[in-house]
Structure formats: C-alpha cells, structure tokens
N, C-alpha and C positions, 0 to 999 in steps of 0.2 A: 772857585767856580762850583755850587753847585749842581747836584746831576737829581734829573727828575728819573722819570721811564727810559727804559731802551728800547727799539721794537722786536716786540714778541709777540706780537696776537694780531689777531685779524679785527678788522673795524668794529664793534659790537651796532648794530645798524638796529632796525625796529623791530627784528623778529625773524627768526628760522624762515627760511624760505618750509614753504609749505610741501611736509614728504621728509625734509631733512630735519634729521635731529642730529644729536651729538654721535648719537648709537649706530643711526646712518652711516657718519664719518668714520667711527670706530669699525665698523665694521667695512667698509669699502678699504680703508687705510691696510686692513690687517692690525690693528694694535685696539687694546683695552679702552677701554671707555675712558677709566679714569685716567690713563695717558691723553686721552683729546682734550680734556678741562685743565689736566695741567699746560697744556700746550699753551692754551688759549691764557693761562693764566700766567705764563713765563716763569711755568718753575723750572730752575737748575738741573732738575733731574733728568729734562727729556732730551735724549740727544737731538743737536742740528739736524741729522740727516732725516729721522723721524718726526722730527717740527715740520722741517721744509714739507714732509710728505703730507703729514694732517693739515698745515695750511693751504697745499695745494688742492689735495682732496675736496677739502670744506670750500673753497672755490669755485672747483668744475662741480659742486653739487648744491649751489647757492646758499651753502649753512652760512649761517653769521651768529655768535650770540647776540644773544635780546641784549639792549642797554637802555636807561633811562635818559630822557634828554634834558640838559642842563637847563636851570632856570632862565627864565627871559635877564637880561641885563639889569636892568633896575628893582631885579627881583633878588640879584646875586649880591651876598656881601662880599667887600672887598678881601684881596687877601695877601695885596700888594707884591704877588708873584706870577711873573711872566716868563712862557712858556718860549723854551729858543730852539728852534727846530733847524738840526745841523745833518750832514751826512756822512762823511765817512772820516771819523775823525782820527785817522790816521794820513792823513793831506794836512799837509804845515797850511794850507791856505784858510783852513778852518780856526785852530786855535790866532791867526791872525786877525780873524774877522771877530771872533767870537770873546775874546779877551778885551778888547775896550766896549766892547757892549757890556759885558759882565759891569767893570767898573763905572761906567755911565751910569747905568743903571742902580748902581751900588752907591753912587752919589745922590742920587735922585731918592731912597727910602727904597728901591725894590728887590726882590730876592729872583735869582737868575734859577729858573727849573731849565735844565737842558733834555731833550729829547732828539736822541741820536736814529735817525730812520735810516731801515734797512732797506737800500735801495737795489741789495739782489736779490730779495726775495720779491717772488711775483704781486703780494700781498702787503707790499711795504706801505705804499701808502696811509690805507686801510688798518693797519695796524695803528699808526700813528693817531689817525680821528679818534680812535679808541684810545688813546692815552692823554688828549685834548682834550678830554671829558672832566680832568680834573678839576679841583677849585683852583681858575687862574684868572688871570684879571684884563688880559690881550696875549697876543700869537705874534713873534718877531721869528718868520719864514726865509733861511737860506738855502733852500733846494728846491724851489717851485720848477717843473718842468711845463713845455706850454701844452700839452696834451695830458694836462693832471688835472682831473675831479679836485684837486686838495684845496681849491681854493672858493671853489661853492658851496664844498661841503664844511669849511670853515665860517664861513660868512654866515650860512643857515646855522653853526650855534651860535650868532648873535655875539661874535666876541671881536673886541676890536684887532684889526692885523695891518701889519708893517712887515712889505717883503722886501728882501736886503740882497743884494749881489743879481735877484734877477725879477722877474716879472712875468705876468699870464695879463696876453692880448684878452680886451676886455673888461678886465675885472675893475670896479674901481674901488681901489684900497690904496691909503699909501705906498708909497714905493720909493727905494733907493738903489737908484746904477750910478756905475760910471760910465761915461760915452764909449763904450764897446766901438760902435762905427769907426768914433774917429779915430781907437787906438788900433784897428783893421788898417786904414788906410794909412798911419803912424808905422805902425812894423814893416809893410810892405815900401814904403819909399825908403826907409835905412837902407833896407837889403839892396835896393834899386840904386840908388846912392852910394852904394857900396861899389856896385859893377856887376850885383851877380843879377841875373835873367835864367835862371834855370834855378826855380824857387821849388821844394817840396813844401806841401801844407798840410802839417798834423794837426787837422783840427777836435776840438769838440764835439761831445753829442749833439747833433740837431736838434734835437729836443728841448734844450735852453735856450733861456732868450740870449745870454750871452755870447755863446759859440754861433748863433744866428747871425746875430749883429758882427761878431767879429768878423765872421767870414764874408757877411754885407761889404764889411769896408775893405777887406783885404778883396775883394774881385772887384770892388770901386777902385782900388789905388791901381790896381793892373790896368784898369780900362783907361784913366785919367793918365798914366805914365804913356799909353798907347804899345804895350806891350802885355803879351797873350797867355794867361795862367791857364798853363797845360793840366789837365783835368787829369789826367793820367798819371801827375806825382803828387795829387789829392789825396790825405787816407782820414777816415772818422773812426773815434772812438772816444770813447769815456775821460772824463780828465785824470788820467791816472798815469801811475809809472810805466806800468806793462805795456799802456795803450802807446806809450812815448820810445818805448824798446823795441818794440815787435812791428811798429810801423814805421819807425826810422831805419833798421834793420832792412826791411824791405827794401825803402827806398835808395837806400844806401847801395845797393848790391846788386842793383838792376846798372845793365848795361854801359849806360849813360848818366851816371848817378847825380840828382839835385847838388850843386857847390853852396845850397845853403836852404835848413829848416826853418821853417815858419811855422810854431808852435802854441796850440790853443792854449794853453797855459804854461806856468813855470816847471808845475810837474811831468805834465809831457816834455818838455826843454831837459827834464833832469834826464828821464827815460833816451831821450834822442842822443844827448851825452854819453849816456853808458854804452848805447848799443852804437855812437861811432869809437868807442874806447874798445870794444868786445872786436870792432871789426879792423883794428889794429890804425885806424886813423886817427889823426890828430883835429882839435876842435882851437882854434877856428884854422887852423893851418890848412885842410884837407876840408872840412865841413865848417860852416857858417850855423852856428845856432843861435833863435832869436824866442822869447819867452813870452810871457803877458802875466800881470798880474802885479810882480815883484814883492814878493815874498821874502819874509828876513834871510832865508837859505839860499839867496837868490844872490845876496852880497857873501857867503862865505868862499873863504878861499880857494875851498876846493872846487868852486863852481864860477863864481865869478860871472856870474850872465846879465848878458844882454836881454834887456825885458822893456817891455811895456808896462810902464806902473798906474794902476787904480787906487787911490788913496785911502787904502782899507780901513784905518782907524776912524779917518774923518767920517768916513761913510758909515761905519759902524755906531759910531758915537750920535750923528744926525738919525738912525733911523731908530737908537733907546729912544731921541730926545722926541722925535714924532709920534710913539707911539704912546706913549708917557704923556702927550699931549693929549693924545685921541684917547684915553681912558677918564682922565680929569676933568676933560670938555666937551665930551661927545656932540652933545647938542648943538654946541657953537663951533663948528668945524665944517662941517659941509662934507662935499665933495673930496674924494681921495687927490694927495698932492702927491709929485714928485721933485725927489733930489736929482740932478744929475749930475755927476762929477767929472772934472775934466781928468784925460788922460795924458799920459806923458813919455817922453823914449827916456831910459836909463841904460846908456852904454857904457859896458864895462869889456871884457875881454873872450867874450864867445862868438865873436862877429870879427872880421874884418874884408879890408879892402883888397878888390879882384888884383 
C-alpha cells in the first residue's frame, strides 16, 4: 500500500483572507514566521501542540495560503493514481476496507495514494483539499460526514469521486453502502429474540450517514417489536475504543444497568467488552454485547462477537471498480450510481439468551 500525504496544513484555498498574512498568524500565534510555513508545509520540526495552535490561529483569522487550481479534466494527463482518503487508521475497520481496494485497483493498472485525514483537528478537512491538489486521476472518499463542505469542494476540482462506507445527502457522485437500516433493525431483533428489553445503545457519531441509518433502523426495530427504546441508555460518540469504554462503563454502573449493548460498531463492541471486564462482569453472562461491521478482530478468540456484518471487501472492491469506470468513461456514464449492500447477523459468543 502506498502512502501519499498525511494531514498537515490547512486547505490552500484562493488567497489570504484580506488583513491576514502568514506574519499575522505568526504573530497572533506567538511563534516565528518561518515556524507558520513550516506548519503549513508539514515539516517534522514543528511540534503538534504548536501546529494545532497556527492551524487554529490561521482559522479564527481567515488566513489560508494561496494555491493554484488544478487543470480542468480533459486538460490533466493521466497519472493512473488514485487518491484514498481514510481516517484514523489505527481502526482495524480501515486497513479492512482499504486493503482490497488497494489490490482492485492494483489489478486494474492504478497506483493507490493514501491520504490519512485528521479528523481532530478543527482544520482536517481543509487540510486534506490541500493535499487533493496533487496530480491524481479520481478521489475514493471513506470519511464523508453529512455536514462536510468535502464534498463540493471536491466535485469543484473537477475530479471524479466514489464514496465508500458512507455518503452526503444530495451530492450526486457515486457511492457505496451497505443497508446500515436494515442491519439497525437486524441487531435490535437478535437482542429482542434473545429476551433482553433493557437494551443500551452505543451508537455513532450523528454526523455520518452510517451511524444515522443505523440508529434509523435500531428505533425502527423497537417500534415494529412494539417495545420502547428508553432514551436514557442512549450514549453517542465517535467510533472508537474510548467511546465504547467510557460509555459502556456508564451504562453499565447506573442503578438498573442495560442486560445487553447495542453497539455502533465493532470497535465500540470491543471498548464495551473491556469496560464490562474493568467492571468485574462477565460478557455475555452478566452483559449481552452486539457489534456492526464485522471486522477480522471480530472472529478472534479473544473476542469472539456477535456483530452485524457489511461485506467490506465486496464493497471495497465494487467502489475501485466504479471509479475506475468513471475515469475511463466519464462522458458515457451519466448520473452518480449507487451500490447497496446487504447486511447480515454473525452470531458468535458475545450475546446470549435471557
């Protein structure tokens, strides 16, 4: 796999907000001038905490450097490299998505530029448009959130895009999911079926179409069972471990505690594991935990969970082969299409009966 940019700068957009200069930021920042250019240029030298600060700075003060904009499309030579825009790729759900896209595309004649966006800094996105500028030949997007500019501001350079795992209401570009609803209303009848009615639900950020959709169908499956998802062992957060620790942890230790987690993803499911292991219970004996995604770490031993599986490779592989189409045939393609994939229960031993 190769690796293009990581983010380190702020979007290079048409020109200095007028008043701002570099010298502005340097000077508002407290640091040297030539610390702001290296910043903006991701040199090694500049500590995080001092990045973070001249990024933010050059934000609350509208600086952006200048950048050129990319040739119109039939102006650009090819350069048979596409741009994979991932996010935090220390989530096993990443190298799952992004490993048969690599080889699809490796099949196909293309060389895989990865672009890892930092989605804690305030200025991630933005950073990223600025590393889009290179010579690439279409944009394969898996961190679209639905309140993200990333996806107009990609379409305006003219360059073709396939977004994978999630989508932005509106846009029309191709796109690849898998039916999020229906594996909502999938998870929640297991649990139902199971016997348990005192469900917590660690979900996702609302910001994605994913975690939207899932929790669509997971308050669809409650309403259709005719039983009442108590909003009170509801918690949101990021798809991450912490968010699976720190809010299973909660849940867990309140009075009356959920006999079983509904989990936005696998990583959350692993987080909700640990913190009913921290809090001396047993899984599923004591706690019911249920995941989404299915992740290779999702069959290991030590885990062994119960998940809802999206067929990452397939999905993966369909949305090299779309976009790889939309470069070669632009003209004759139309209208952006969509994949959607079915989803499915994979019960292993993190779940069971009341």
């Amino acid at each position: 796999m190769q690796s293009g940019g990581f983010m380190t700068e702020i979007e290079r957009r048409r020109g200095p907000a007028r008043g701002a200069t570099s010298s502005t930021v340097a000077q508002a920042a407290g640091v040297a001038q030539s610390t702001v250019s290296r910043a903006f240029r991701g040199d090694p030298r500049v500590r995080e905490d001092t990045r973070r600060l001249i990024f933010e700075t050059a934000e609350r003060l509208g600086y952006h450097p200048s950048w050129t904009p990319p040739a119109p499309a039939q102006a650009r030579p090819r350069t048979r490299s596409i741009g994979v825009v991932a996010s935090d790729l220390t989530n096993p759900f990443f190298p799952a998505l992004l490993n048969p896209v690599h080889d699809e595309l490796q099949l196909m004649g293309y060389r895989f530029v990865l672009f890892a966006e930092r989605t804690d800094l305030p200025t991630g996105q933005e950073a990223l448009l600025s590393l889009l500028n290179q010579a690439i030949d279409g944009v394969l997007v898996t961190t679209a959130t639905l309140d993200s500019h990333l996806g107009a501001a990609l379409a305006g350079r003219d360059l073709p895009i396939v977004l994978l795992n999630r989508y932005i209401d509106g846009m029309d570009v191709d796109r690849v999911t898998a039916d999020n609803h229906h594996g909502g209303r999938t998870a929640v009848k297991h649990l139902l079926d199971l016997g348990h009615r005192r469900i917590g639900v660690v979900r996702g950020p609302a910001n994605t179409s994913t975690s939207r959709d899932r929790h669509a169908g997971v308050t669809e499956g409650f309403a259709e069972a005719g039983v009442a998802l108590d909003e009170r062992l509801v918690r949101e957060g990021p798809f991450s471990h912490q968010s699976g620790y720190q809010n299973a942890r909660e849940l867990l230790r309140l009075p009356d505690p959920p006999t079983a987690l509904l989990c936005g993803n696998d990583v959350i499911a692993f987080g909700a594991i640990d913190a009913a292991k921290s809090l001396g219970l047993d899984v599923p004996g004591d706690v019911s935990v249920l995941g989404f995604d299915d992740v290779p770490m999702a069959s290991w031993e030590v885990f062994q969970l119960t998940t809802v599986r999206q067929p990452l490779a397939e999905m993966a592989r369909a949305a090299a082969r779309l976009l790889v189409e939309r470069i070669e045939h632009e003209g004759d393609i139309g209208a952006g299409r969509e994949r959607l994939f079915a989803t499915s229960l994979v019960q292993r031993s993190t779940t069971r009966r009341l």
